[in-house]
N, C-alpha and C positions, 0 to 999 in steps of 0.2 A: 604876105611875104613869109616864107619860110626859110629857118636857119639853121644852120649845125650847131652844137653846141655840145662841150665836153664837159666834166666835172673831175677832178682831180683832187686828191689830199696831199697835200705838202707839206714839206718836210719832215715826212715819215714813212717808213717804209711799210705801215699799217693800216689795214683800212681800215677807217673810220676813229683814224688821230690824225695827228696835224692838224693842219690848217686849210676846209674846205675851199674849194676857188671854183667860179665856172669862167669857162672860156670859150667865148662865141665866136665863130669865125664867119669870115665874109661880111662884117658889119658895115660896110662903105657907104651902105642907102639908110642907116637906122639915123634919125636925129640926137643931137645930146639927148634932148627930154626923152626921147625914148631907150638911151643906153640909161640913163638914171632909172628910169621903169622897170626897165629889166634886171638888172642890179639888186633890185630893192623886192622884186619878185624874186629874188634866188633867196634873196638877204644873210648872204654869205658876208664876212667880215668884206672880201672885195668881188669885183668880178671883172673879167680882164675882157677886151673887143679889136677882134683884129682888126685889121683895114689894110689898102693897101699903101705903100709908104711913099714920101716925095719923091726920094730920092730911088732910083732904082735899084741901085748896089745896093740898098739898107732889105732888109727881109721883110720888116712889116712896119705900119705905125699903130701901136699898143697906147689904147687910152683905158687909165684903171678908174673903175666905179667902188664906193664904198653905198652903204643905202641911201646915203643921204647925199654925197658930193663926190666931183670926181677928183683925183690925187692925180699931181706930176708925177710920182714914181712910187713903187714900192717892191718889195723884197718875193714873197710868197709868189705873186700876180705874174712878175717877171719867172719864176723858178719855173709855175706851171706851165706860164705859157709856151714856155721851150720846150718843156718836155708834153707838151699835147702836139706843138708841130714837129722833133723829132718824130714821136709815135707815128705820126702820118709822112711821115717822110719829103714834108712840105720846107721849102727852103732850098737856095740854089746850092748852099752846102749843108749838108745836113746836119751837119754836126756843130756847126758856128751859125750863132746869129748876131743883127743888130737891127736893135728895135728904137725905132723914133718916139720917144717920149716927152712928155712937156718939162722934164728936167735936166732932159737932154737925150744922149744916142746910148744905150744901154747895151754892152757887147754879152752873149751869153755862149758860152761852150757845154758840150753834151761831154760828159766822161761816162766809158764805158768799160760792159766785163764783159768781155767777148762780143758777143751782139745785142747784148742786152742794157739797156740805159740804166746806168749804176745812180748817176745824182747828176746835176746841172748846177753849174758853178756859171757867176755871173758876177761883173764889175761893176759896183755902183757908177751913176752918171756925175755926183760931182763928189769933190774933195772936203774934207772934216772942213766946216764951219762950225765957230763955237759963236752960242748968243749969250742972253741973261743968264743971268745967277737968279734963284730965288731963295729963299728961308727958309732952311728947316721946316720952323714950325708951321707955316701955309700948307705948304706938301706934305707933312704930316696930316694937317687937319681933314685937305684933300681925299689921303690915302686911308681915314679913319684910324690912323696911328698917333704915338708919341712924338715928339721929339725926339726921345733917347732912341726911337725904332730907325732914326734918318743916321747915318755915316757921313759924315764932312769932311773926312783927313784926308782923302785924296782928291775931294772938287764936292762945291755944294749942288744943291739938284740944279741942274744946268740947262739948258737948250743946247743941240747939237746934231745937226743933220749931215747928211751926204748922198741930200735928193730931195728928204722928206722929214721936215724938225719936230723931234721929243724932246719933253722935258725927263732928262737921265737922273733918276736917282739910285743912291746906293743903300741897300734896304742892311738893318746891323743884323738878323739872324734869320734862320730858316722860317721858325714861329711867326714873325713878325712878317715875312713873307707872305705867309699861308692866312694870317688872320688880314691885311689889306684887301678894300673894299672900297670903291668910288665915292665919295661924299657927293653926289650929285651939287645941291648947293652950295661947297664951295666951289668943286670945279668950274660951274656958273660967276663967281667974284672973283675968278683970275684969269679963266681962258673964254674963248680963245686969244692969245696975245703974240703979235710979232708972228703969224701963222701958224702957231700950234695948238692945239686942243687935244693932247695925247699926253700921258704918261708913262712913261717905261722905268719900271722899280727890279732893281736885279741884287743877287745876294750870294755871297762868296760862300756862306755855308751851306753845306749841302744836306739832304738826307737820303736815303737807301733808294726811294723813289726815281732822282734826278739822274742816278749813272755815274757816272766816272767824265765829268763836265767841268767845266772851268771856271762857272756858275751858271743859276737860272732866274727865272726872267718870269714875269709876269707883264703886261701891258693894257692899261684903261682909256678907252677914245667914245665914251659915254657919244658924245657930240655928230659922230658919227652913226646913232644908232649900233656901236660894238663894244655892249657894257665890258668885254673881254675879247683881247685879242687869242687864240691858242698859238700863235707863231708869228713874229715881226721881222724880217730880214731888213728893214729899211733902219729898225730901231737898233736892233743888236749890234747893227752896223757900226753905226753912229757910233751906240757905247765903245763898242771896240777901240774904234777911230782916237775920239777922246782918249781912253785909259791908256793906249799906247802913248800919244802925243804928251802927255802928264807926266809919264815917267820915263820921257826921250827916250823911245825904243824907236829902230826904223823899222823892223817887221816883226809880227808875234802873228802867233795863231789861236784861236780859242775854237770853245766847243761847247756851245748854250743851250740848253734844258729850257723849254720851255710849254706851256697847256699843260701842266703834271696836275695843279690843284682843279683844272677845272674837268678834268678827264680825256684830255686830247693829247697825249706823251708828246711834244716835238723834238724833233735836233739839231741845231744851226751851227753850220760850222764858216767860220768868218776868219779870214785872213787880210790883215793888213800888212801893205807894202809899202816901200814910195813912193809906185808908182798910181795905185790904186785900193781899193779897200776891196773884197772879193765876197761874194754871199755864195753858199755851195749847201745844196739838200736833195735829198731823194724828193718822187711820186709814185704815188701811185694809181693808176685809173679808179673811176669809180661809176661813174654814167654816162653816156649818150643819148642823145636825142635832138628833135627840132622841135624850135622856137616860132612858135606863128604871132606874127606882129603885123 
């Protein structure tokens, strides 16, 4: 059996930053075990699989692969997938979709500059849920930091999803950003718990590197085989979602930095509303070809 198969960098308008992705189309004969196979052959942080969806008015149903497990929703996976089936001009409307996911129906829009696909703006599938709190000091030990490196004034490192649960923490300076590093064994003495096995540590101070951003982000999901995310749209989300809900705003916008320390520049731009939470970034192509399975 042979497949199409595209590759994409997300969330950036560079190639070979972002956040690589493959995206297989026509997957409706592969079994899970063999989208886990393929997946873990790309060994992309994910790798997204078309199919085709229950419902007919829905464009596709999107099941995302990490190497190790498959994920109800995520942020990059969903960005690319759009803009691999704009590119092909596949979709009864080209420019809108909605993708059947296990988190639920994920609506995506193509924004354009002329005729050209400027970035892909996409509505998460569910609304901020807030879980545990945890302590400082674990998350520090986690993240191979201090205690004084974790910020607590506006929320301790948290659980918080809207599709797909991280544990949020708020990193106190750029340094301490740059020096965190997965503790493997403790990550192992906390996670996974309550469904998450992810970190996302973000830091309001900036340096030259990051841009003119709101803050940046770093993200560790060891557990996944992704000792390092370069770009999270699921997590950024989330953050967002929280830090609005914290300080009773009904809409705000940001603009997140992220892959800087690891050499993959990303840009996530994240808009919460009332109605919904909004994940929005460029792509850009990178590879084709077929997949013989």
């Amino acid at each position: 059996m042979l497949l199409r198969f595209h590759t994409v960098d997300v969330f950036t308008r560079f190639r070979f930053g972002g956040n690589p992705l493959a995206v297989v189309l026509d997957a409706d004969d592969l079994t899970t075990e063999q989208m886990q196979k393929i997946a873990r052959e790309f060994n992309y942080s994910e790798s997204s699989f078309v199919l085709r969806p229950s419902d007919p008015s829905h464009t596709a149903h999107v099941r995302i692969f990490t190497p190790t497990v498959e994920v109800p929703f995520a942020g990059h996976p969903n960005v690319g997938t759009a803009f691999v089936l704009a590119s092909a001009g596949i979709g009864k409307q080209a420019d809108e979709f909605i993708f059947e996911e296990t988190a639920g129906l994920v609506r995506a829009r193509v924004l354009r500059d002329g005729n050209r696909i400027d970035q892909i703006r996409l509505a998460a599938p569910q609304r901020l849920r807030i879980g545990r709190a945890f302590d400082a000091a674990t998350i520090a030990e986690c993240l191979s930091l201090t205690t004084a490196d974790i910020v607590c004034e506006r929320h301790p490192p948290r659980v918080a999803s809207v599709g797909l649960p991280f544990i949020i923490v708020e990193i106190a300076d750029r340094r301490a950003l740059a020096r965190a590093k997965a503790n493997i064994p403790r990550f192992h003495e906390i996670l996974p718990s309550d469904g998450v096995d992810a970190i996302y540590l973000y830091c309001r101070e900036l340096d030259e590197r990051d841009g003119t951003v709101d803050f940046t982000a770093r993200m560790f999901a060891p557990f996944d085989n992704v000792p390092e995310d370069p770009a999270t749209g699921s997590a950024a989300a989330a953050a967002c979602a929280l830090m609005v809900s914290l300080e009773g705003q009904r809409s705000q916008r940001f603009e997140i930095a992220q892959g800087i320390d690891m050499g993959r520049p990303s840009l996530i731009s994240i808009e919460v509303t009332p109605e919904a939470v909004l994940i929005g970034g460029a792509c850009i192509p990178v590879m084709s070809g077929e997949l013989e399975v």
